[in-house]
ZAKOL-634542 format. One line per 2 residues: their letters; for each residue x, y, z of C-alpha. Coordinates in steps of 0.5 Angstrom, whole numbers, plus 500, padded with zeros to 3 digits. Layout:
BEGIN
A	X Y Z  ... $
This chain:
BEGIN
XX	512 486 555  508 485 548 $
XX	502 489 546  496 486 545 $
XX	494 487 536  487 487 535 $
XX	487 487 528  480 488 522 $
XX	479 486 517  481 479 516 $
XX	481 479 507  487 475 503 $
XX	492 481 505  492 479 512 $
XX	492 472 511  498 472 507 $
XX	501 479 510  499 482 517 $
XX	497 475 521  503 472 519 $
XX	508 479 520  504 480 528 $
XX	506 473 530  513 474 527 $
XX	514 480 532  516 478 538 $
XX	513 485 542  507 484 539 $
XX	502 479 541  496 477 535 $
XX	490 477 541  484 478 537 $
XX	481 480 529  475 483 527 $
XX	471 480 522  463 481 520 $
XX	463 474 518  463 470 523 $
XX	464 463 518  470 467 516 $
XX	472 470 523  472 463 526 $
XX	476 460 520  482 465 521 $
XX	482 464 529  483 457 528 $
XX	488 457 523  492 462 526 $
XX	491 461 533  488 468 535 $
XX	486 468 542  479 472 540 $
XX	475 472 535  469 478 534 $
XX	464 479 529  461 486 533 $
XX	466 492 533  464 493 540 $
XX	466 486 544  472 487 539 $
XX	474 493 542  472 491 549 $
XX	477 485 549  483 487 552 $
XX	487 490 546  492 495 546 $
XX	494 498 538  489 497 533 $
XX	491 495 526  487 496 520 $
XX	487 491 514  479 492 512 $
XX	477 494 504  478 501 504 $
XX	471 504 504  471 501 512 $
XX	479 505 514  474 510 517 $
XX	469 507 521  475 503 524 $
XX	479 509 525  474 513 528 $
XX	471 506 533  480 507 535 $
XX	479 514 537  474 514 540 $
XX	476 508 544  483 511 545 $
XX	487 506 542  493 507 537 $
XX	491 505 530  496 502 523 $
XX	491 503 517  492 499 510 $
XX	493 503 504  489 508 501 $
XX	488 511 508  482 515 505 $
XX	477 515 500  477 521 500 $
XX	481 528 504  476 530 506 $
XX	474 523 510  482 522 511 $
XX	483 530 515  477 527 519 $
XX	480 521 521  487 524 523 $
XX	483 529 527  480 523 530 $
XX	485 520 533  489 527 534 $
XX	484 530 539  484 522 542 $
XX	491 523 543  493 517 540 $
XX	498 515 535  496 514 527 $
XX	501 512 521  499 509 515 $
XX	502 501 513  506 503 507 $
XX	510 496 507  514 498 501 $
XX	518 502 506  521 497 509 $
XX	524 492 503  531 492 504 $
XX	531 494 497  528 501 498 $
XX	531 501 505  538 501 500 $
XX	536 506 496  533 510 502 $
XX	541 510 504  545 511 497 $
XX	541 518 495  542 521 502 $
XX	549 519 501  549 523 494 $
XX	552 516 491  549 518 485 $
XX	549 526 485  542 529 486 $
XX	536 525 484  533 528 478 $
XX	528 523 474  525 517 478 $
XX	520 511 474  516 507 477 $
XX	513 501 474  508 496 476 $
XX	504 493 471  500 486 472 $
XX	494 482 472  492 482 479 $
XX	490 475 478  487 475 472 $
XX	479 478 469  477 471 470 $
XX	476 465 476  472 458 476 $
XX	466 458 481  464 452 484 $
XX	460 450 479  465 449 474 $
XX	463 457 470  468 462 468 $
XX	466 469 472  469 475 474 $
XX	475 475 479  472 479 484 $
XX	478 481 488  480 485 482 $
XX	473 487 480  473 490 487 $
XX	479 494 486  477 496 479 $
XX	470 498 483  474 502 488 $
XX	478 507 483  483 503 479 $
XX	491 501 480  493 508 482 $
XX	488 508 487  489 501 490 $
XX	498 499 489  499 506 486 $
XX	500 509 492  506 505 493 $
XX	510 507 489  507 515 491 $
XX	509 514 498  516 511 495 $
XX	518 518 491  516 522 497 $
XX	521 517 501  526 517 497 $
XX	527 524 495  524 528 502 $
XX	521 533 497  514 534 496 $
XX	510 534 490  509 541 486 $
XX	504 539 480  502 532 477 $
XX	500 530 471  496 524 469 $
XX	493 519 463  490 513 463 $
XX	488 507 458  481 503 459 $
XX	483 496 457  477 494 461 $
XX	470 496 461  471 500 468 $
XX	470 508 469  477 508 472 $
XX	482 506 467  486 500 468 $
XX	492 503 466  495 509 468 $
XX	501 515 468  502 519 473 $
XX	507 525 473  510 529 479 $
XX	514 535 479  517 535 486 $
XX	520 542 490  527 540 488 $
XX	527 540 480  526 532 480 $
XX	521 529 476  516 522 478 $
XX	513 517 474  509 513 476 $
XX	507 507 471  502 502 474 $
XX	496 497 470  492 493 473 $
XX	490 489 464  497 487 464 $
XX	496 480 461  490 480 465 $
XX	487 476 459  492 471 457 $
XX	495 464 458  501 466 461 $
XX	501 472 465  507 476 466 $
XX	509 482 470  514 488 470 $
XX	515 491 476  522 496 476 $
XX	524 501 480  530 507 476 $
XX	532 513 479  536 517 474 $
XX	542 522 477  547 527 476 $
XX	553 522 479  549 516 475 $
XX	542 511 476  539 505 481 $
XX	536 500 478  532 495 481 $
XX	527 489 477  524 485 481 $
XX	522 480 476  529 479 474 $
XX	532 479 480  536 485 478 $
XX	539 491 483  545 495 482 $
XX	547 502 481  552 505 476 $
XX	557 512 478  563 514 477 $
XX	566 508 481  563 503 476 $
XX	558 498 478  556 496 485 $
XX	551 490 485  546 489 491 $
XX	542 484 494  535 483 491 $
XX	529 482 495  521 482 495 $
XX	518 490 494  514 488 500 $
XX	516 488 508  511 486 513 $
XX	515 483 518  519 490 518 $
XX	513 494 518  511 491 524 $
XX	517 491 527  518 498 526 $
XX	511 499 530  512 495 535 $
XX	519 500 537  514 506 535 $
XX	509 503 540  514 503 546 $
XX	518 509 544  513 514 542 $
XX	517 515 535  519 513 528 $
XX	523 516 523  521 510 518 $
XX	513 509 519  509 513 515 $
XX	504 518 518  498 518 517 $
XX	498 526 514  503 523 509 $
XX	497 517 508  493 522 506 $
XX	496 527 502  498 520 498 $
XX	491 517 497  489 524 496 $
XX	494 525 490  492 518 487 $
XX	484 519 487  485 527 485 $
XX	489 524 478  484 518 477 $
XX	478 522 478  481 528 472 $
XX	483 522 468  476 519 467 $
XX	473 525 468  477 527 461 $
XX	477 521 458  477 521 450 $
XX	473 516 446  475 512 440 $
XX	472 515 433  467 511 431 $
C-alpha cells in the first residue's frame, strides 16, 4: 500500500523535483503540502492535484500523512524536522540538513528519541552516473582511488531578473542562497556527500579558499580540500559568479577521480563519461548528476523495509552541512583585502 507524503516546502526545487518525483513513485501518494502562503499553497494543490493543501503546520500534520518530506529553505529544516518528531512521523530533509551542528545533532536526537527514521535528500546519490562510479571503485577498476576533482560552477541564474515593471533587480533566489552561506554552503555539500560516497573513508582535515566576485560576506566562489582517512585527496571547486553577469552563460560541471590502475571522467556539459585503465577506454552513458526519481523510489523501499544502503543518514547530512559551513565561515573570517 503507498505511503501517504505530506511534503513542506513547496519552492522551485519542489516544483521542478520532488513533486514530480513523489507522483512517479508508485508506493508513494503526494497526499498533502505545506506551504505559509496560502496563494502559493493553493496554486500548487491545484497544479499538481494534491489532495490537501495547509498553510498551518498543525492541520498539515493532522492530515492523515504518514512520512514527511522536507523541501522548506533551509533556516526552516529545523522547526519541520522537530514538528516530524514530535509527531512521530518519518522525515526526508533537503540539503544543507542544518544550519549549523549544533541545530543539526539537536535535530537527529529529535527524531532518535521519536523512534522514527531520518536521512538526508541527497539526490546526486542516485544519478546513474554516480551509482556507475559507486560500482567501479568498489570493483578496483581503477586501482585505489587517490585524487577526486569536483567541479561546479555556474550563474544560479544570473545576478539579475526583470520585475514586473519592466526594472533590472537582484534575482533573488541566488541572492538568498548568497544570504544563507554561499555555493558551498547550498550545492557544495553535493559534491561533499559524493567524495564520502564514492571513497567510504571519512575526512581527516580540510583546507579551504575563496574569491569574492560579488559583494556578499560569503564568497561566491570557493576551493574546498579534503584529506580523507585512506590517503585520497578531495577537491571540491564550486562558483556561484561563473557567468553570472553575461550575455551567454555557460557552466562546467565535471567529476574525475584519479587511481592507481587509471581515472573516471565525467562532463556533464559535454556529455562525457568514461574511464581509461589498463584495458583502454570504456565509455558509459551519460545522464543528468541529479535523480529525484531514484531518490524517492529508494525512500519508499526505506519506508516499507526499515533499511537502505543507499540513502544518506542524517548523522552524514550533518557532518556534510557542518563541514561546508565550518570551511565558509574560516574563509570569510580570513579573508584578504585588495591593496588599495
Amino acid at each position: 500500500m503507498s505511503k501517504r507524503i505530506g511534503l513542506m516546502g513547496c519552492g522551485q526545487v519542489a516544483v521542478y523535483g520532488h513533486i514530480p518525483a513523489i507522483q512517479e513513485t508508485p508506493d508513494l501518494q503526494l497526499f498533502a503540502i505545506f506551504e505559509p502562503d496560502p496563494d502559493r499553497a493553493r496554486e500548487i494543490q491545484q497544479r499538481f492535484g494534491v489532495p490537501h493543501a495547509f498553510s498551518r503546520t498543525e492541520d498539515f500534520f493532522a492530515s492523515g500523512i504518514e512520512a514527511v518530506t522536507i523541501t522548506s529553505p533551509a533556516p526552516c529544516h529545523r522547526e519541520n524536522v522537530l514538528d516530524c518528531a514530535r509527531h512521530r512521523l518519518p522525515a526526508l530533509c533537503e540539503k544543507p540538513l542544518a544550519i549549523n551542528k549544533s541545530e543539526g545533532d539537536e535535530m537527529v536526537a529529535a527524531m532518535r528519541s521519536a523512534g522514527q527514521p531520518f536521512h538526508s535528500g541527497f539526490c546526486y546519490r542516485f544519478s546513474p552516473v554516480a551509482l556507475k562510479i559507486r560500482e567501479l571503485v568498489r570493483e578496483g577498476a581503477i586501482g585505489r582511488v587517490r585524487s577526486l576533482r569536483l567541479i561546479y560552477n555556474w550563474h544560479l541564474h544570473g545576478k539579475y531578473e526583470i520585475s514586473h515593471d519592466g526594472s533590472q533587480i537582484l534575482q533573488r533566489r541566488r541572492e538568498a542562497r548568497m544570504e544563507e552561506g554561499g555555493p558551498m554552503v547550498d550545492c557544495g555539500t553535493h559534491q561533499i556527500d559524493l567524495a564520502h560516497f564514492w571513497l567510504g573513508s571519512p575526512v581527516t582535515r580540510f583546507t579551504a579558499h575563496g574569491a569574492w566576485i560579488d559583494d556578499y560576506l560569503a564568497p561566491d566562489h570557493m576551493w574546498l580540500h579534503l584529506d580523507h582517512e585512506n590517503g585520497a585527496h578531495t577537491v571540491v571547486e564550486i562558483s556561484y559568479a561563473y557567468t553570472h553577469t553575461a550575455q551567454n552563460r555557460r557552466s562546467e560541471f565535471i567529476y574525475e577521480l584519479i587511481g592507481t590502475g587509471g581515472i573516471i571522467r565525467y562532463d556533464r556539459d559535454l556529455e562525457s563519461f568514461f574511464m581509461e585503465n589498463a584495458s583502454g577506454r570504456h565509455d558509459f552513458p551519460c545522464s543528468p548528476e541529479k535523480d529525484f526519481i531514484g531518490l524517492y523510489r529508494e525512500w519508499a523501499a526505506a519506508l516499507h523495509s526499515g533499511k537502505s544502503d543507499l540513502l544518506a543518514t542524517a548523522e552524514e547530512g550533518v557532518h556534510v552541512a557542518d563541514l561546508a559551513r565550518r570551511a565558509t565561515d574560516e574563509v570569510m573570517a580570513g579573508r584578504v583585502q585588495p591593496l588599495s
